[in-house]
Backbone as JSON, one array per atom type, in Angstrom:
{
  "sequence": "XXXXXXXXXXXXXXXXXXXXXXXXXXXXXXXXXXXXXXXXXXXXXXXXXXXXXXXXXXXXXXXXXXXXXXXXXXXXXXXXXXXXXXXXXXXXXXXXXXXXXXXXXXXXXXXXXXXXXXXXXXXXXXXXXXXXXXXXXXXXXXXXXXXXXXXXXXXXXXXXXXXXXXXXXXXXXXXXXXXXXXXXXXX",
  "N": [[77.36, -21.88, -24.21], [73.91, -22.76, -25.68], [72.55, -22.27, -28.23], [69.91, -21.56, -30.4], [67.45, -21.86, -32.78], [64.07, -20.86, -33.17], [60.59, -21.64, -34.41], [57.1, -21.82, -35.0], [53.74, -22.61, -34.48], [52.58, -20.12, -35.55], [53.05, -19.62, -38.42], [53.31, -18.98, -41.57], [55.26, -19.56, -43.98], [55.79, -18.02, -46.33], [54.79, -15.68, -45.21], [57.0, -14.0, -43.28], [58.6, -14.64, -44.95], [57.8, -11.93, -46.51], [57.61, -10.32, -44.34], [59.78, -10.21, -42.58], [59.85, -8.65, -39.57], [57.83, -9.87, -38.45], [59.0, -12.92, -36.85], [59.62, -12.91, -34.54], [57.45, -12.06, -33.23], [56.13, -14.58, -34.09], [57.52, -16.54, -32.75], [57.67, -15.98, -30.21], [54.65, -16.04, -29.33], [54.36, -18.61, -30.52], [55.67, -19.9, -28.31], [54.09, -19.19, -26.21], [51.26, -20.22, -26.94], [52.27, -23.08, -26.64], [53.17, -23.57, -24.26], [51.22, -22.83, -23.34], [49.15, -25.3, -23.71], [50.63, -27.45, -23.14], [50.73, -26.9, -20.26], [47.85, -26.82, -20.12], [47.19, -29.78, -20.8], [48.32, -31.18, -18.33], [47.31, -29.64, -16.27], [44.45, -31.05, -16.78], [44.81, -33.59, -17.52], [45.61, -34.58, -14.82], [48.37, -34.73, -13.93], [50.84, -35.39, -12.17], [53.67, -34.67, -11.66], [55.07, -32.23, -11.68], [57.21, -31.49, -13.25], [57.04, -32.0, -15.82], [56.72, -30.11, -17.8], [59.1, -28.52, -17.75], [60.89, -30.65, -18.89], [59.98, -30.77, -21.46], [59.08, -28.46, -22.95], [60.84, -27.42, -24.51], [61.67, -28.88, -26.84], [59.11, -29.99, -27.49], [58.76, -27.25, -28.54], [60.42, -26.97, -30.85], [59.88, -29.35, -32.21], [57.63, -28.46, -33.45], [58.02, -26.42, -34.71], [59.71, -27.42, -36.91], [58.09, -29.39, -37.86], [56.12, -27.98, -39.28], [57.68, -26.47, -40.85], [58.14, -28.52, -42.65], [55.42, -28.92, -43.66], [54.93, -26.41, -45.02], [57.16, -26.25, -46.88], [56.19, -29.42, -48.13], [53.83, -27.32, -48.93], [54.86, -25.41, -50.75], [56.38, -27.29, -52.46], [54.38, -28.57, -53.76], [53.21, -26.25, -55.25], [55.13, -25.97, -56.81], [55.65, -27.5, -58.07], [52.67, -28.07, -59.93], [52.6, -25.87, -61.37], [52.94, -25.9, -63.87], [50.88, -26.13, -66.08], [48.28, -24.8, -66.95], [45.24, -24.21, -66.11], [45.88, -25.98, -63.57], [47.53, -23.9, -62.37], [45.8, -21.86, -62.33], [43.61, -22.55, -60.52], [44.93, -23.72, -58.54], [47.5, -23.2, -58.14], [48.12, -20.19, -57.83], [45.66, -19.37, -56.61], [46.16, -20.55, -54.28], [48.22, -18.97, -53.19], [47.63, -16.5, -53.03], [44.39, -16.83, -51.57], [43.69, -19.3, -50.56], [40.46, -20.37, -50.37], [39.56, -19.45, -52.56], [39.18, -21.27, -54.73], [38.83, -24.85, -55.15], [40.57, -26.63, -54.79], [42.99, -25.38, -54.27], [41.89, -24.85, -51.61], [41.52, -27.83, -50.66], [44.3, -28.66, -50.99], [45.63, -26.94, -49.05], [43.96, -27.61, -46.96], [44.92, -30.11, -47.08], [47.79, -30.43, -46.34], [47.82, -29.15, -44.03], [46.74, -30.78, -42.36], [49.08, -32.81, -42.75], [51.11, -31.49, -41.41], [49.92, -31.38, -38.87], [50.13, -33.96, -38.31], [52.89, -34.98, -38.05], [53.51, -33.27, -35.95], [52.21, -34.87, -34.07], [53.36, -37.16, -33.79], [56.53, -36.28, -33.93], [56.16, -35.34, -31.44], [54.7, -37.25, -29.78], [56.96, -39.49, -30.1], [59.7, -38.38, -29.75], [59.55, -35.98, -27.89], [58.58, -36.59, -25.44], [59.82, -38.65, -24.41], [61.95, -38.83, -22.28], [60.17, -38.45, -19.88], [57.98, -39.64, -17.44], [55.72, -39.99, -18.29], [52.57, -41.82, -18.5], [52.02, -43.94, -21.33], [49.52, -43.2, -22.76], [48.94, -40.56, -21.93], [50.97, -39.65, -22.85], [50.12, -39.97, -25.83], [47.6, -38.3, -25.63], [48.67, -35.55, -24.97], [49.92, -35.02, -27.3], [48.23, -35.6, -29.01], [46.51, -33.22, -28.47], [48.33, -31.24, -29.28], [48.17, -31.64, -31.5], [46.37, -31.22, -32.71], [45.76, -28.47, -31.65], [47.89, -26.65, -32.37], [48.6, -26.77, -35.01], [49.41, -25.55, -38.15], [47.49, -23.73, -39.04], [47.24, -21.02, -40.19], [48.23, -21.31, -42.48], [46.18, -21.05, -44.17], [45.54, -18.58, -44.17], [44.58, -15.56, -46.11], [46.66, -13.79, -48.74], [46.31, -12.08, -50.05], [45.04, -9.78, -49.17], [47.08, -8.26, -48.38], [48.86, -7.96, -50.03], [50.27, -5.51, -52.34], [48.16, -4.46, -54.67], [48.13, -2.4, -56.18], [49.7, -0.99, -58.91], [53.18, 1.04, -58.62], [52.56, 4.83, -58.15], [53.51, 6.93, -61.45], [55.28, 9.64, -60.75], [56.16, 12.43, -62.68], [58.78, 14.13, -63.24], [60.25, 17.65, -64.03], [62.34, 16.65, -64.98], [62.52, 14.15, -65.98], [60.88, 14.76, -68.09], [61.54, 16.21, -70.38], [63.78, 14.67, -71.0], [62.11, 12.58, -71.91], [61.19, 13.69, -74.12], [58.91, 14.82, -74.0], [57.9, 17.49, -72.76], [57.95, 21.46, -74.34], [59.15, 22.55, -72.98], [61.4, 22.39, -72.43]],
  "CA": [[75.94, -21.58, -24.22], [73.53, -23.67, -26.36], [71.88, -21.41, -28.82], [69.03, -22.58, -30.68], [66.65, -20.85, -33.1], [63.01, -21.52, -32.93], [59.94, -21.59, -35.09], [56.59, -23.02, -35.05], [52.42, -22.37, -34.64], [52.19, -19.08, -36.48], [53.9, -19.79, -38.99], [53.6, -19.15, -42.77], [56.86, -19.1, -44.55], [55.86, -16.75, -47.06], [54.31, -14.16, -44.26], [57.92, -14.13, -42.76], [59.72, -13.73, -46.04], [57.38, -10.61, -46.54], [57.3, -9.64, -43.31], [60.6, -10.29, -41.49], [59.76, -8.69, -38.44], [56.55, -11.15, -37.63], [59.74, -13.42, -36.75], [59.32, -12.15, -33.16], [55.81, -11.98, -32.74], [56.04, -15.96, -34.17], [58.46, -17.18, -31.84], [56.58, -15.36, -28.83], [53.15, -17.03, -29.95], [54.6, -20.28, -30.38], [55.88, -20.25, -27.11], [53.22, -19.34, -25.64], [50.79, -21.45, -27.3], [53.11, -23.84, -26.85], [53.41, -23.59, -23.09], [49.27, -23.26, -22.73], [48.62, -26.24, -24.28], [51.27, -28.25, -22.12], [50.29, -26.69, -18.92], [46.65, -27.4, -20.34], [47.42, -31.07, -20.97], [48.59, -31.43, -16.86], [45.57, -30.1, -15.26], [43.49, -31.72, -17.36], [45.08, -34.95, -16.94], [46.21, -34.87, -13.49], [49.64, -35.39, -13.87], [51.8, -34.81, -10.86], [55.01, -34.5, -11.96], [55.39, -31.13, -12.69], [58.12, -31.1, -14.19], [56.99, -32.56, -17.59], [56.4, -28.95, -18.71], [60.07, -27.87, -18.25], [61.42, -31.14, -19.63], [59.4, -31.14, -22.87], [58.34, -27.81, -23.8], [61.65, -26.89, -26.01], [61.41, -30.27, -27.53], [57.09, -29.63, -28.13], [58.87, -26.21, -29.86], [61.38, -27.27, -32.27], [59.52, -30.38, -33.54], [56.46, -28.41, -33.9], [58.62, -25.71, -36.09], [60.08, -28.84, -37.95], [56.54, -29.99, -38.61], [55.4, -26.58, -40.19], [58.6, -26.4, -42.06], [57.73, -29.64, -43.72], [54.01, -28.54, -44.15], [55.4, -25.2, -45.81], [58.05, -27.07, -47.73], [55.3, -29.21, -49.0], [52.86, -26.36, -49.89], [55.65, -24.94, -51.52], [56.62, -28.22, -53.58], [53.23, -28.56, -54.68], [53.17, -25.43, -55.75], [56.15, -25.5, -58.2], [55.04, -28.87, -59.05], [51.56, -28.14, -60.8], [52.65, -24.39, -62.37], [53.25, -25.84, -65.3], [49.22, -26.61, -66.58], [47.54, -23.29, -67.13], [44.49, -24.93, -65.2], [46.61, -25.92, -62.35], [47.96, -22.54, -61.79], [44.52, -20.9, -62.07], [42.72, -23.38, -59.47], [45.55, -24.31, -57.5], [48.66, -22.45, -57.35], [47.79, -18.93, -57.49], [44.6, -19.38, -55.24], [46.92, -21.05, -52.99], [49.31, -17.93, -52.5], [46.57, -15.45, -52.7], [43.64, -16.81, -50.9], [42.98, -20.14, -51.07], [39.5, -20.47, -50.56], [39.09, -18.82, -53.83], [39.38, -22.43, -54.92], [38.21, -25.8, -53.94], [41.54, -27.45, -55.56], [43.66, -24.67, -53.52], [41.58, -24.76, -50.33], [42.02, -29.0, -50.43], [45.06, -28.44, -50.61], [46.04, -26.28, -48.45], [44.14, -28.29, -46.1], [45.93, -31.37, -46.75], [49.22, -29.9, -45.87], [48.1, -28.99, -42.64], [46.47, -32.17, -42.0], [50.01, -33.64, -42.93], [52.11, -31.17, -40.45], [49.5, -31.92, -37.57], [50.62, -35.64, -37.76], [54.2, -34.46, -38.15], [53.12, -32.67, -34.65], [51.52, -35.65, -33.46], [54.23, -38.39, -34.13], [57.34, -36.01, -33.16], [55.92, -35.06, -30.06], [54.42, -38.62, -29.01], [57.8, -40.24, -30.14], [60.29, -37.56, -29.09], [59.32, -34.84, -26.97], [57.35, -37.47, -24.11], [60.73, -39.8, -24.42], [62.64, -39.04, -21.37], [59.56, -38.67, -19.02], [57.7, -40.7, -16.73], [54.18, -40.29, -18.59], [52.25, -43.26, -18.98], [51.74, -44.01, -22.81], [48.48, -42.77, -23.1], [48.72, -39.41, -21.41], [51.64, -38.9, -24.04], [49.06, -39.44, -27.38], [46.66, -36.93, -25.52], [49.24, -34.25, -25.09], [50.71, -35.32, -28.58], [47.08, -35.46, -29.58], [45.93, -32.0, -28.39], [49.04, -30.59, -29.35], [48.49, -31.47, -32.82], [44.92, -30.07, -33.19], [45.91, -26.97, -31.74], [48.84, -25.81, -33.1], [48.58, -27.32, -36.4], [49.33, -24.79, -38.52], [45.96, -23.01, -39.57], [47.61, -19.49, -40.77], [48.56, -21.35, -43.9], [44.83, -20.71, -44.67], [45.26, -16.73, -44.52], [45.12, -15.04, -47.78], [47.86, -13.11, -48.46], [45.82, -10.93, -51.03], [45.18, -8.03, -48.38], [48.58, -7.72, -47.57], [50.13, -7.19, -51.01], [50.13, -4.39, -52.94], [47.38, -4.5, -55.86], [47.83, -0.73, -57.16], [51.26, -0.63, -59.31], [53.38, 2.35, -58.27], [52.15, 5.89, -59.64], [54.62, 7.67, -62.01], [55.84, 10.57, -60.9], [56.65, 13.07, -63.51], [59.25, 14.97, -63.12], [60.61, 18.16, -65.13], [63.66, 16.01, -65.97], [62.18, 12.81, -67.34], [59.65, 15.19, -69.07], [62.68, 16.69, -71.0], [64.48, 13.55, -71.9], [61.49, 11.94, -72.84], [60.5, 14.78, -75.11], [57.21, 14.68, -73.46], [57.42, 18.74, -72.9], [58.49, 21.4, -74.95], [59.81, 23.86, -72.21], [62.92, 21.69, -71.84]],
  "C": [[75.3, -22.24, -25.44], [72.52, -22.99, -26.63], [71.2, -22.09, -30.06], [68.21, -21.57, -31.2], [65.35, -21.5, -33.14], [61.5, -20.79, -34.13], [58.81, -22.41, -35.06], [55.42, -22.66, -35.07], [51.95, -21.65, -35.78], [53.04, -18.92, -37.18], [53.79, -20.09, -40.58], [54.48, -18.9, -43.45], [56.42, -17.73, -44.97], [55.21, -15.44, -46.6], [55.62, -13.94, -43.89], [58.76, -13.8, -43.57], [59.11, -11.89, -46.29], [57.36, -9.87, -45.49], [58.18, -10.18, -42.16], [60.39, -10.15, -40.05], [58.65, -9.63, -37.44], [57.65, -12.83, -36.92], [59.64, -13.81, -34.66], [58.28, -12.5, -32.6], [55.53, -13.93, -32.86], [56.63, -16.91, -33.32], [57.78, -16.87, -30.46], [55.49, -16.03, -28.8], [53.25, -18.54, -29.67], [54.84, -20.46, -28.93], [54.55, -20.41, -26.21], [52.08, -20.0, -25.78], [51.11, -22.7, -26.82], [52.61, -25.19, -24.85], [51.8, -23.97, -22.53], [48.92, -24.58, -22.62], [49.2, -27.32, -23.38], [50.82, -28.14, -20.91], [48.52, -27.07, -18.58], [46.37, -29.05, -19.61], [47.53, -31.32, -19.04], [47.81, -31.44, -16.33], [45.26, -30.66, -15.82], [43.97, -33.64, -16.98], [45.75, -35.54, -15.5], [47.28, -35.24, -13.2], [50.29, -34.39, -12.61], [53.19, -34.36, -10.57], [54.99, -33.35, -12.66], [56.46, -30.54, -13.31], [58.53, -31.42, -15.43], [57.37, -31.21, -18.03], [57.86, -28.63, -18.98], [61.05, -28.94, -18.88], [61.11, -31.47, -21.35], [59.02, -29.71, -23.63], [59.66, -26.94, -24.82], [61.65, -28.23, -27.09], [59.88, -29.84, -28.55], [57.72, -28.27, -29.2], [59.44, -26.51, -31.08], [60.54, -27.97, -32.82], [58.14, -29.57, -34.39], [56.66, -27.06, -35.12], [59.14, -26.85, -36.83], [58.74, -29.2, -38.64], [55.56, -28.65, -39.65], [56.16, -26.2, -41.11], [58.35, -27.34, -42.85], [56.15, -29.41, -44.29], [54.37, -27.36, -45.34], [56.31, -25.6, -47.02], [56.82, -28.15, -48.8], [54.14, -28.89, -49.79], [53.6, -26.01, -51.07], [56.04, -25.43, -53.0], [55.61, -28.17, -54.42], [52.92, -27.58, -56.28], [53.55, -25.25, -57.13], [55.43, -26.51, -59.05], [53.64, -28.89, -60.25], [51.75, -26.62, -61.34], [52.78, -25.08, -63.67], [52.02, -26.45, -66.1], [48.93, -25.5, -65.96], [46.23, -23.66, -65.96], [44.74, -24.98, -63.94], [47.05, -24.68, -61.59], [46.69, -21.62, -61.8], [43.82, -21.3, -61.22], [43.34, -24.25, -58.67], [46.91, -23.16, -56.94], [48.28, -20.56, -56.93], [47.09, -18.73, -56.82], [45.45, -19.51, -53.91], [47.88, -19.79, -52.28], [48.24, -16.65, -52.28], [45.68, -15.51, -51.84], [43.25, -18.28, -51.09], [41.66, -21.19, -50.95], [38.9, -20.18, -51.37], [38.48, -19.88, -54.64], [39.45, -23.44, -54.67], [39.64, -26.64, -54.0], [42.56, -26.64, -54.59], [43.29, -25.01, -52.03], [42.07, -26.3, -50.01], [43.34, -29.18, -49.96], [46.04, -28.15, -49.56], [45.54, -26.98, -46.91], [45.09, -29.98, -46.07], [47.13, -31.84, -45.92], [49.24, -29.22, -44.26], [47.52, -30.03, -41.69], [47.86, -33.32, -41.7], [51.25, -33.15, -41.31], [51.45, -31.26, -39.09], [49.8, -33.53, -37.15], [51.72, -35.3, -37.69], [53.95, -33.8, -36.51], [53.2, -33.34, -33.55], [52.69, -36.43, -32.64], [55.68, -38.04, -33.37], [57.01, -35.95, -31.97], [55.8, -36.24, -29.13], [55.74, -39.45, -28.6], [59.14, -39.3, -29.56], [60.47, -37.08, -27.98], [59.23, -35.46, -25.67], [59.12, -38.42, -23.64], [61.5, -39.9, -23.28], [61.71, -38.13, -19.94], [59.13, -39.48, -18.3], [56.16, -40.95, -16.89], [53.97, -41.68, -18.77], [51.73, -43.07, -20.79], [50.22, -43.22, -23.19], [47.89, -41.12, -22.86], [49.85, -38.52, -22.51], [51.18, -39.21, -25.34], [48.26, -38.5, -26.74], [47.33, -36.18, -25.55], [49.56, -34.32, -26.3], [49.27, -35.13, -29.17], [46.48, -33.77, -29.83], [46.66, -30.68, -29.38], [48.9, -30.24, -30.61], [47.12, -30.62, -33.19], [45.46, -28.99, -32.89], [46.83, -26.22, -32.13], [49.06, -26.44, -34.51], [48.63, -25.81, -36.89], [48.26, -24.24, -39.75], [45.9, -21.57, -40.42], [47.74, -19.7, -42.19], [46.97, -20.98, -44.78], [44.37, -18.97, -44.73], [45.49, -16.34, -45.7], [45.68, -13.89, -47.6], [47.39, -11.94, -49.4], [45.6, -9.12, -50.25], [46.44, -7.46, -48.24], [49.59, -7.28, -48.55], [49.74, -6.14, -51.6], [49.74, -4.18, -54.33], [47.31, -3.8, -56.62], [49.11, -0.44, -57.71], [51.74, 1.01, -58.51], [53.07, 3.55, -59.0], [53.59, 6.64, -60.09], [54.35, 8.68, -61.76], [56.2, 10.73, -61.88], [57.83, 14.21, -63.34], [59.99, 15.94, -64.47], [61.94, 17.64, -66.34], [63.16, 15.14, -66.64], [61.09, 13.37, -68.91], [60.49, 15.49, -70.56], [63.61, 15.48, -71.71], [63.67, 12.49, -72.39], [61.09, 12.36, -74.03], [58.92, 15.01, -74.85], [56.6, 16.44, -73.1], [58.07, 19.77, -73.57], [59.12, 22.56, -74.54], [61.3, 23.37, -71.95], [64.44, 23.19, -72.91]]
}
């Protein structure tokens, strides 16, 4: 059996490290996204051969998790790369993990990198995915085309600021720590 893990549309690493179970919900999404957009592409272009969809759409998945892993990979790089300029990390990196529209240097960014994994989208899919069909060249840049506008990954633009936890934890007091801190004098 030829087992295969998958990844790809909705897809921000660091939602996934915080939030394991969205793993599921991302893989489901993608698919289905995935599948729209292909089955889109057909009507729309009148293709007759329907059986592009079931020769291409695990192909259209993987590359298009490959292409968001390299988008994520280099948000990520970036990232490390300019922490070290006080500047940089106030109007690039930290915007960038928090919200990065906070920041025009973050938001650029952040679009760049998904500008970069929609060609990464584009390019696998056109050159890959299409490769052992019977499209004519031009019907595989529109699906390769569409594919990349719409599943480009756009989530990397969610700020992650709602989702963490801004209020340290409160200290409990209890009668024991009160006692070995010397903090009461009933101990």
């Amino acid at each position: 059996m030829n087992r295969e893990t998958f990844y790809n549309v909705i897809f921000p690493v660091w939602l996934l490290l915080l939030f394991p179970p969205l793993i599921f919900a991302t893989i489901i999404g993608n698919f289905i996204v995935d599948s729209l957009v292909i089955l889109f592409c057909i009507w729309l272009l009148k293709i007759s051969d329907k059986s592009v969809y079931r020769k291409v759409i695990w192909k259209v998945w993987i590359f298009g998790f490959l292409a968001d892993i390299l988008g994520s990979l280099l948000l990520l790089g970036g990232a490390y790369l300019f922490d070290f300029n006080s500047f940089l990390y106030e109007h690039l990196v930290n915007p960038l993990y928090l919200n990065p529209s906070d920041s025009f240097l973050s938001l650029a960014f952040c679009l760049f990198t998904i500008v970069v994994s929609g060609l990464c989208i584009y390019f696998f899919n056109k050159k890959y995915s299409f490769e052992k069909t019977n499209l004519k060249e031009y019907e595989k840049k529109k699906i390769a085309f569409l594919l990349a506008i719409i599943t480009a990954p756009y989530m990397f633009l969610i700020p992650l600021e709602p989702f963490l936890d801004q209020n340290p934890p409160l200290e409990i007091a209890s009668p024991v720590s009160e006692c070995v801190n010397g903090e009461s004098s009933n101990c």
